[in-house]
C-alpha positions in Angstrom: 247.0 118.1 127.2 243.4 119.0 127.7 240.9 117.5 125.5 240.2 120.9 123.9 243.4 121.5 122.7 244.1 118.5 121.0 240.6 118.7 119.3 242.3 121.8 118.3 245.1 121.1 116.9 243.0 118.4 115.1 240.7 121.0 113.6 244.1 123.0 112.4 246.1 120.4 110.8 243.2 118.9 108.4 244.1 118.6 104.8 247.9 118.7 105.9 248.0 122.6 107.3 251.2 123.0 108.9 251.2 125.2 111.9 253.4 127.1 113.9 253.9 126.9 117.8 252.9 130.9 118.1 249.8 130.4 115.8 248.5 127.4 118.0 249.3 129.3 121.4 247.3 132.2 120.6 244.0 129.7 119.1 244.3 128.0 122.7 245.4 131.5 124.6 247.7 130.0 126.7 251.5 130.7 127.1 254.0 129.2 124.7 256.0 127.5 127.7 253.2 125.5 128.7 252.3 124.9 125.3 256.0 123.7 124.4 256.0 121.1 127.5 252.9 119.5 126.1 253.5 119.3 122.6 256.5 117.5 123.7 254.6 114.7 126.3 253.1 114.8 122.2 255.9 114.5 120.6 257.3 112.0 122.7 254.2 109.6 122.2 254.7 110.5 118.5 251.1 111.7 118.5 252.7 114.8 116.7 255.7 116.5 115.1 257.5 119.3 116.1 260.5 120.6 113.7 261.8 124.6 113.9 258.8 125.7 115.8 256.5 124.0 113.4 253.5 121.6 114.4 252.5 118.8 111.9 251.1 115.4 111.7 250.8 113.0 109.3 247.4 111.0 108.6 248.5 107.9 111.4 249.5 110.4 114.2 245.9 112.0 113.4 244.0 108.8 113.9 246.5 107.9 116.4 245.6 111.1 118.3 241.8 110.8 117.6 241.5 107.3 119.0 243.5 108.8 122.0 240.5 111.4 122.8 238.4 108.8 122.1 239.6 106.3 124.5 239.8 108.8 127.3 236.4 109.6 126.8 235.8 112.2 124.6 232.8 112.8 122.6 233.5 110.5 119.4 230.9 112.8 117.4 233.0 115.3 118.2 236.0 114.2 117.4 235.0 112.4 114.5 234.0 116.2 112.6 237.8 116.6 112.7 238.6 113.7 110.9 238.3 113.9 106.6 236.8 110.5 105.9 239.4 110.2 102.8 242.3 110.0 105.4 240.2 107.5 107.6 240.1 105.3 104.6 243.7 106.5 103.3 245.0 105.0 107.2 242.9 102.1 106.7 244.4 101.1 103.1 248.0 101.4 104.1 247.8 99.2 107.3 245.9 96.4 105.5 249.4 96.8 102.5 251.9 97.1 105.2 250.6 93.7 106.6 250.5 92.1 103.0 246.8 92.6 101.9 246.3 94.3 98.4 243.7 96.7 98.3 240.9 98.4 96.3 239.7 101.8 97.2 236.1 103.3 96.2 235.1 99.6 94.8 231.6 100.9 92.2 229.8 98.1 90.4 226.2 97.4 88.9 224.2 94.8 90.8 220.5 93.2 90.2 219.3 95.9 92.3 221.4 98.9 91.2 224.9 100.7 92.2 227.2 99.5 94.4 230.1 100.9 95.8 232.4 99.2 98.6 234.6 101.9 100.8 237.5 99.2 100.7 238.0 95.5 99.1 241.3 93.9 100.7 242.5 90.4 100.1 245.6 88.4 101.0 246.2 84.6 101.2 243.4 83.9 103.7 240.9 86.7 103.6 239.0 88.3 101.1 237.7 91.6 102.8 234.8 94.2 101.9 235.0 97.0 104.2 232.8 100.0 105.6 234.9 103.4 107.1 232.9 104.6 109.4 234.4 107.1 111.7 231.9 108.1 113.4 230.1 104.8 114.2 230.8 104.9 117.6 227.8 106.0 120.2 225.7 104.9 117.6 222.5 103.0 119.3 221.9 99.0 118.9 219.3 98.9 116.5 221.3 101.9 114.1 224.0 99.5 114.5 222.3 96.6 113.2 221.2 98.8 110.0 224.9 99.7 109.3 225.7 95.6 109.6 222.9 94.8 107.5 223.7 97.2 104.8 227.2 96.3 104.8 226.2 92.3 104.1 223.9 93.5 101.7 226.3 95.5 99.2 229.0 92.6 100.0 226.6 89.9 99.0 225.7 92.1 95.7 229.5 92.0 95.0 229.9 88.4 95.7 227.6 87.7 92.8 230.0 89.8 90.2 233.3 87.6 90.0 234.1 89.2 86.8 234.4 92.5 88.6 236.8 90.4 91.7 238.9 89.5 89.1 238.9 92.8 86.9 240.5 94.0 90.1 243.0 91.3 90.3 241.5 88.9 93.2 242.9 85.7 92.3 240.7 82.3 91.8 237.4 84.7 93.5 235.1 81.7 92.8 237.3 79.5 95.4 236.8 82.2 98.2 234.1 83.9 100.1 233.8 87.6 101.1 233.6 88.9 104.6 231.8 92.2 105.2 233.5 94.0 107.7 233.2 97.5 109.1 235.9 100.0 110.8 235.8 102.5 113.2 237.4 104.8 115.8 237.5 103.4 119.1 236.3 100.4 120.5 232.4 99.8 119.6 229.7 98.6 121.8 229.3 95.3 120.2 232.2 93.5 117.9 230.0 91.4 116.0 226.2 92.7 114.6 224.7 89.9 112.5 227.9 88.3 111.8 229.6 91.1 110.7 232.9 92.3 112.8 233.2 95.5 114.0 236.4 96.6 114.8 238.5 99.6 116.2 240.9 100.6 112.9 243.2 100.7 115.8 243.1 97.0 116.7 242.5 96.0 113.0 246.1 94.0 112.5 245.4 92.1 115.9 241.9 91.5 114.8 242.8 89.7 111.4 246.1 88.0 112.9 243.8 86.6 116.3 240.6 85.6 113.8 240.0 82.1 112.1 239.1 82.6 108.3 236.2 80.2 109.4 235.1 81.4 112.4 231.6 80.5 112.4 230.6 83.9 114.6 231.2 85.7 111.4 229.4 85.8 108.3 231.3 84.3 104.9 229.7 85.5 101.6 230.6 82.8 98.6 231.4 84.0 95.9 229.4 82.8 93.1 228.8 83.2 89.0 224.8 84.4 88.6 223.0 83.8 84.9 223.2 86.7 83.5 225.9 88.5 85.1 227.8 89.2 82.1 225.1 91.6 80.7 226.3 94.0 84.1 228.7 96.3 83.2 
């Protein structure tokens, strides 16, 4: 399908829309034949689903079909404005459960230096994750790149300092472990790794965290660690 039409039918199914078959031929003003064999090469790469002349797709076949554009060469900017950045995170949070992490969304706490609020904390048996959603990331120059790294390991490092708030959220024996930053995107970025912090296409995420050492030295490890005082922070 051409790159326009799927940005279309991108743009139509935000916030759940269902859509019918007639409705998406006349947006893309071509015939419903040609539109029927191509929402089934679709359908068949279960990028969407087709039921009763009906066109819908759930938030994975969205990403799935974002990264798609993306990968092909489509504008990521683009794409990215067609994208809600709740169902980026929403995608995010049920891979990382599906593949036994347990998760906190919209993470706020108080810090030394003021509020703090981490997109995702994730944890499991060997990791203990803060991650940045950034959809759009992608085309993003070097030395933006390294501000959105550097950000990230600072709010991670402000939350490494609050273990009463890692275990408020149920992160068992916090002062034993250290916290990765880590930000996500769509498609693959220019560089994997800005000042020790991973980068990594939301699509390769599970292959990232099962091909990684928990102490790889290339990546930056946050311990976590009681500061005087901290109890005074709500």
């Amino acid at each position: 399908m051409r790159p326009q039409a799927e940005i279309r039918i991108l743009e139509l199914t935000r916030g759940g829309r269902r859509i019918s078959i007639g409705e998406l031929a006349d947006s893309l003003h071509i015939g419903l034949e040609r539109l029927n064999q191509k929402l089934e090469v679709l359908s068949e790469k279960k990028a969407v689903s087709c039921n009763e002349g009906i066109v819908e797709m759930s938030t994975a076949q969205r990403i799935m079909l974002a990264e798609q554009l993306i990968h092909s060469g489509y504008d990521p900017q683009k794409v990215s404005r067609f994208l809600e950045w709740q169902e980026f995170e929403q995608f995010t949070g049920e891979t990382l459960e599906r593949n036994g992490f347990r998760t906190v969304k919209h993470l706020v706490f108080k810090s030394r230096i003021g509020r703090r609020e981490i997109d995702l904390l994730a944890w499991n048996d060997s990791f203990l994750l803060a991650i940045d959603c950034k959809h759009w990331l992608r085309g993003l120059s070097p030395s933006r790149s390294r501000q959105v790294a550097s950000a990230q390991a600072e709010r991670s490092q402000a939350l490494a300092e609050r273990l009463d708030t890692l275990k408020k959220h149920g992160v068992c024996n916090p002062e034993k472990r250290s916290l990765m930053p880590m930000i996500l995107c769509l498609g693959d970025p220019r560089e994997s790794i800005v000042n020790g912090v991973p980068i990594v296409a939301v699509s390769k995420l599970v292959s990232f965290l099962y091909g990684v050492s928990p102490i790889d030295e290339k990546l930056r490890r946050i311990p976590v660690k009681v500061e005087a005082g901290q109890s005074l922070l709500m």
